[in-house]
C-alpha positions as CSV (number, residue, x, y, z in Angstrom):
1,X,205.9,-100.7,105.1
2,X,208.8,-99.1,106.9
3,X,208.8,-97.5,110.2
4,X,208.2,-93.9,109.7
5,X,205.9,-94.5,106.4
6,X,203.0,-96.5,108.3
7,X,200.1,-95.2,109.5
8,X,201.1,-95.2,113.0
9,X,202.0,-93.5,116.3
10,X,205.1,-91.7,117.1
11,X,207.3,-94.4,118.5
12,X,205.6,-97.3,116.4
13,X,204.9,-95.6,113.3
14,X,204.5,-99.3,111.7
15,X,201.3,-100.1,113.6
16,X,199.2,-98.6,110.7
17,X,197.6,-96.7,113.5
18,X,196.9,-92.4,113.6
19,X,199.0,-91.5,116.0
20,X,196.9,-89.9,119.6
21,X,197.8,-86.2,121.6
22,X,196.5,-86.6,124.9
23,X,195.2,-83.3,126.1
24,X,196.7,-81.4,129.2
25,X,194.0,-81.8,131.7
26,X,191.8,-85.4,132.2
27,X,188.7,-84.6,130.6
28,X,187.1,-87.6,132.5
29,X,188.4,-85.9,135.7
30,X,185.5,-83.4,136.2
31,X,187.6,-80.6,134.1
32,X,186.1,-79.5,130.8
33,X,189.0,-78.9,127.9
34,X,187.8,-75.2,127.7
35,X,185.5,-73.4,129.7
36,X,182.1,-72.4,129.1
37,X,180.3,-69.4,127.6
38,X,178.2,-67.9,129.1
39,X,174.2,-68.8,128.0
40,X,174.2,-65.1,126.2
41,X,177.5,-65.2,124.5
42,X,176.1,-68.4,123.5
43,X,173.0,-66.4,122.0
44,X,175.1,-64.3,120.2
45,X,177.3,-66.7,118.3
46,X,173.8,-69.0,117.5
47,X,172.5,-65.5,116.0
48,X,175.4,-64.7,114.4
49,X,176.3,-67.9,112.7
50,X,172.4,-68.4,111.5
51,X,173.1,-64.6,110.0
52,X,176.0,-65.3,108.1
53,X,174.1,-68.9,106.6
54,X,171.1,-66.9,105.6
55,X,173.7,-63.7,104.1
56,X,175.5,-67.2,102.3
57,X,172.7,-68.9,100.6
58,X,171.4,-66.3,99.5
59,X,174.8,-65.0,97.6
60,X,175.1,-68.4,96.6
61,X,171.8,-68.7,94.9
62,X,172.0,-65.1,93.0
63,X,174.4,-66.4,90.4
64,X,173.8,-64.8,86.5
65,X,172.8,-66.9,84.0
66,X,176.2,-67.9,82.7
67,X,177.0,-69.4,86.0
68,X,173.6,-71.5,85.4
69,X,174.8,-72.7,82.1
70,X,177.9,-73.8,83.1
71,X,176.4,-75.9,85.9
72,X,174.1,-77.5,83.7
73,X,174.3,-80.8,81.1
74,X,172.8,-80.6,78.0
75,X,169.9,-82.3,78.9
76,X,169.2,-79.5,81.8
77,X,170.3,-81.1,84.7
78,X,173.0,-79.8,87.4
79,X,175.9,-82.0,87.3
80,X,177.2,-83.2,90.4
81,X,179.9,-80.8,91.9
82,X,183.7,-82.9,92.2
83,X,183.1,-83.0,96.4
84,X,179.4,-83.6,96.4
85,X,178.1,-87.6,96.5
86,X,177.8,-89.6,93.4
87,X,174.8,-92.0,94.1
88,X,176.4,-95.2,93.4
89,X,175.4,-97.3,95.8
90,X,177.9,-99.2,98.1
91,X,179.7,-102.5,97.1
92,X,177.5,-105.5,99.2
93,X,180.7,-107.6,99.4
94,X,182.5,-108.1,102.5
95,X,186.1,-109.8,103.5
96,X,186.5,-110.2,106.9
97,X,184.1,-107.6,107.9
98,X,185.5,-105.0,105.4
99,X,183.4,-104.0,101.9
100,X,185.6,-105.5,99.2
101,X,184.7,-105.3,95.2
102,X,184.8,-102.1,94.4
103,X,184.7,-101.2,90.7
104,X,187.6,-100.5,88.3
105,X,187.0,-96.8,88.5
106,X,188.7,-93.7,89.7
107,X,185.3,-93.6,92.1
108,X,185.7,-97.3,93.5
109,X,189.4,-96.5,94.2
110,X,188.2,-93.8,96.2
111,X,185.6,-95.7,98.2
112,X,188.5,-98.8,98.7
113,X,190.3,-96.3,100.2
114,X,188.1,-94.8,102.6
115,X,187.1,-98.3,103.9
116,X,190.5,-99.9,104.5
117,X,191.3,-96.2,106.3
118,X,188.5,-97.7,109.0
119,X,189.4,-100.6,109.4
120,X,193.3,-100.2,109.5
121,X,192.1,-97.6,112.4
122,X,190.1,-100.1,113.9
123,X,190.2,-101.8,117.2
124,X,190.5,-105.3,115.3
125,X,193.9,-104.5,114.5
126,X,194.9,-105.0,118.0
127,X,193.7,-108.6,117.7
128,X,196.4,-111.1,116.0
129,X,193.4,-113.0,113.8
130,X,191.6,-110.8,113.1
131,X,194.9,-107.7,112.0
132,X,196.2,-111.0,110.4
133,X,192.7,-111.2,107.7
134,X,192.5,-107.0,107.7
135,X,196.3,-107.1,106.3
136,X,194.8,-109.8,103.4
137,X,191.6,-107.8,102.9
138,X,193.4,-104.6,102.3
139,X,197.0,-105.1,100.7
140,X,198.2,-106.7,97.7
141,X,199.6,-109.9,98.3
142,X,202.8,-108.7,98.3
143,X,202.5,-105.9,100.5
144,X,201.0,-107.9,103.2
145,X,203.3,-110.5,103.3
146,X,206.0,-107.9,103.5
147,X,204.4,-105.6,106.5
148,X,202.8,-108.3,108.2
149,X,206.1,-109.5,110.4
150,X,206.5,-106.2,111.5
151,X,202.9,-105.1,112.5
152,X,202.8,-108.3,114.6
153,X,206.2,-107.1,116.2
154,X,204.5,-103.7,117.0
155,X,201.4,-104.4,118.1
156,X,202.6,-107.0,120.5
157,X,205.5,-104.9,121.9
158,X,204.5,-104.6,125.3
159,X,206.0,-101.1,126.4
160,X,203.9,-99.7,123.6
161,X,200.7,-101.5,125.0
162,X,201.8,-100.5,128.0
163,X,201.9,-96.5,126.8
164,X,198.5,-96.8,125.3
165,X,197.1,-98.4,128.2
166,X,196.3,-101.4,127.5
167,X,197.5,-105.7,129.1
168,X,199.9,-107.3,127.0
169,X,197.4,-109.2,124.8
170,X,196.0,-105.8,123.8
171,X,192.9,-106.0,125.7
172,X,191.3,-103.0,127.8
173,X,191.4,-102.8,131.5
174,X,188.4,-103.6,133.6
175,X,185.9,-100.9,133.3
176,X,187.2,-99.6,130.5
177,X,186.7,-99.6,126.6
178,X,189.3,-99.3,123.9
179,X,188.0,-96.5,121.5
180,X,189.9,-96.6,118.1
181,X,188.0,-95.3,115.3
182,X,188.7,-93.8,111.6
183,X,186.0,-91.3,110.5
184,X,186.4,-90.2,107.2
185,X,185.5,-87.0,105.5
186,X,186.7,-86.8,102.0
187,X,188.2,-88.1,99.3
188,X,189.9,-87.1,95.6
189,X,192.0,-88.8,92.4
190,X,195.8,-87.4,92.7
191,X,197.2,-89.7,90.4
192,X,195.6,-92.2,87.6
193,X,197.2,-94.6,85.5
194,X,195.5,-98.2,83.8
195,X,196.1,-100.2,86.6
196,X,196.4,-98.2,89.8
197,X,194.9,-94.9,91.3
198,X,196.8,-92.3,94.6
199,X,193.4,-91.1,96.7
200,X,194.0,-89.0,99.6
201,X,191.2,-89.8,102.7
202,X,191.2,-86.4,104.3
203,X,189.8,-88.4,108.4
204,X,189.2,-87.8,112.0
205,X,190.0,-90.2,114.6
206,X,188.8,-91.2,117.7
207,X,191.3,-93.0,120.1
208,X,192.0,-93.8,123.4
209,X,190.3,-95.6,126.4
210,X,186.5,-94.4,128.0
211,X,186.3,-94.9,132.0
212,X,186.2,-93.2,135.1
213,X,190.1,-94.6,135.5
214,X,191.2,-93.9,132.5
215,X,194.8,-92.2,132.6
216,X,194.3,-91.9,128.5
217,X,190.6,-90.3,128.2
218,X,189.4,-90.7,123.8
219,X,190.6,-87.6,122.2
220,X,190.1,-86.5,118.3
221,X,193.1,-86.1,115.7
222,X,193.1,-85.4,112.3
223,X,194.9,-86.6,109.4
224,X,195.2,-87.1,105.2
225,X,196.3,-90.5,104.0
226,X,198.0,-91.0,100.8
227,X,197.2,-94.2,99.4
228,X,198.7,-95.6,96.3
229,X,196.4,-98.6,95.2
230,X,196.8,-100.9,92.5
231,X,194.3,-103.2,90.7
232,X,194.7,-107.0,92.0
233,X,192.6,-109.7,92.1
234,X,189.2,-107.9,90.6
235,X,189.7,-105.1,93.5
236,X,191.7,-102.3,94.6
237,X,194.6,-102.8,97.0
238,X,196.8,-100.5,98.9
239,X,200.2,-101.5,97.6
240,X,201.6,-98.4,100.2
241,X,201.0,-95.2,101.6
242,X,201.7,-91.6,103.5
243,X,200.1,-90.2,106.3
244,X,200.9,-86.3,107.4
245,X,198.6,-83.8,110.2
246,X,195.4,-81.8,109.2
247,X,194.1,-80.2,107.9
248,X,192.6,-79.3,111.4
249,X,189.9,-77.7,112.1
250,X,189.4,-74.9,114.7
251,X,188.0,-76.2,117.7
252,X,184.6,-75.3,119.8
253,X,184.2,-74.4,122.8
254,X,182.3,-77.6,123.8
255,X,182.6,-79.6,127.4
256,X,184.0,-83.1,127.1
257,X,180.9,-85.7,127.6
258,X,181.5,-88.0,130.8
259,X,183.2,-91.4,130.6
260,X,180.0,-93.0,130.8
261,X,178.7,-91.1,127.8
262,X,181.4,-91.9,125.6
263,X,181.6,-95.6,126.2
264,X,177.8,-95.6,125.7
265,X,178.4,-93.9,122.3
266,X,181.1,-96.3,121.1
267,X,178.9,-99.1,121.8
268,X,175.8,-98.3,120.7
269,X,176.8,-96.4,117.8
270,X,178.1,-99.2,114.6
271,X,180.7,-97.4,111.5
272,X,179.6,-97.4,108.1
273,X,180.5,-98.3,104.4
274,X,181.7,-95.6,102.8
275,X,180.8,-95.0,98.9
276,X,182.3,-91.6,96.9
């Protein structure tokens, strides 16, 4: 993995972290990100958004008989639409804390994916041992003896622990918790061949530290990863990828929660394993 191809941040793009945008104003500093509405311009948008799901469904459901056909199988039942969930249960395997297994199928490519998005976005990776077994768990062999020389470089480079705000072994100030999490929203096949499958992970992230000190509050970016993954070893590995911005959502007018809040929500809240 070369600098620049990682999933990174903008001066250590070979972390195989999302990189973070700190917003203008502290939102742990009493200041919300945007200001409020007003309780009946509130009222309005509640009405109006419940309007247009009502006005939505029910175009949705008034679809002619060929539509009905078409969205049938021949035994009569709807098939399941190419974004929609396909019921296969999760793999119950688990290398070093990540699910592992997944089936030789354009589905279980997907799912790999999604799960080594989390936890190359997790807050292990700033730990030697345990970046050291997520780099195994994820890559082929190859690839993770190639990248992981320079992720230990990066991740121990103190200026850049320095600019994210945390000591030189990667650990969170007193009072404050590291937040670095990968939320992923969707998945799809762009390439197939016999042994190896491209899936995009369309994700949020969460980064950042929660505290009342904080100088780097947790903020939200989005991103799509390109994976390329190969079949090794009776399981999908990432043998490299792409990351680029977006697509990004238009934000809402909501008031950043207090510091307390969000460190209560990353530690009470646990992730998931994530099946297509």
């Amino acid at each position: 993995m070369s600098p620049g191809d990682e999933q990174g941040y903008s001066d250590y793009m070979e972390t195989g972290h999302t990189r973070t945008r700190l917003p203008d104003t502290d939102p742990y500093g009493g200041a919300p990100r945007r200001p409020n509405r007003s309780s009946s311009k509130s009222l309005v948008t509640v009405v109006g958004v419940v309007v247009l799901l009502i006005a939505a469904i029910a175009f949705a459901n008034r679809g002619g008989g060929s539509s009905s056909d078409e969205a049938s199988t021949k035994d009569g039942r709807p098939q399941a639409a190419t974004t929609a969930a396909s019921g296969s249960r999760p793999v119950e395997t688990k290398t070093a804390n990540i699910p592992t297994g997944f089936p030789h199928t354009a589905q279980g490519a997907q799912s790999a994916a999604a799960n080594y998005a989390v936890a190359l976005g997790s807050a292990e990776m700033f730990n030697t041992a345990w970046r050291h077994e997520i780099l195994e768990a994820v890559y082929t062999p190859d690839a993770a003896a190639a990248k992981q020389s320079a992720m230990d470089s990066a991740y121990s480079n103190e200026k850049f622990l320095a600019n994210i705000g945390l000591a030189k072994d990667g650990t969170a100030p007193n009072g404050q918790t590291f937040v670095s999490r990968v939320i992923p929203v969707g998945t799809k096949v762009t390439a197939s061949g016999p042994d190896g499958e491209t899936v995009e992970v369309w994700y949020t992230s969460l980064f950042g530290l929660s505290g009342d000190a904080s100088k780097n509050p947790v903020t939200e970016s989005w991103y799509t990863a390109t994976y390329k993954l190969r079949w090794v070893e009776n399981d999908w590995k990432i043998d490299d990828f792409q990351q680029k911005d977006g697509p990004v959502p238009v934000g809402r007018d909501q008031t950043a929660s207090t510091a307390d809040d969000m460190t209560k929500a990353v530690e009470e809240y646990g992730g998931f394993t994530y099946a297509r």
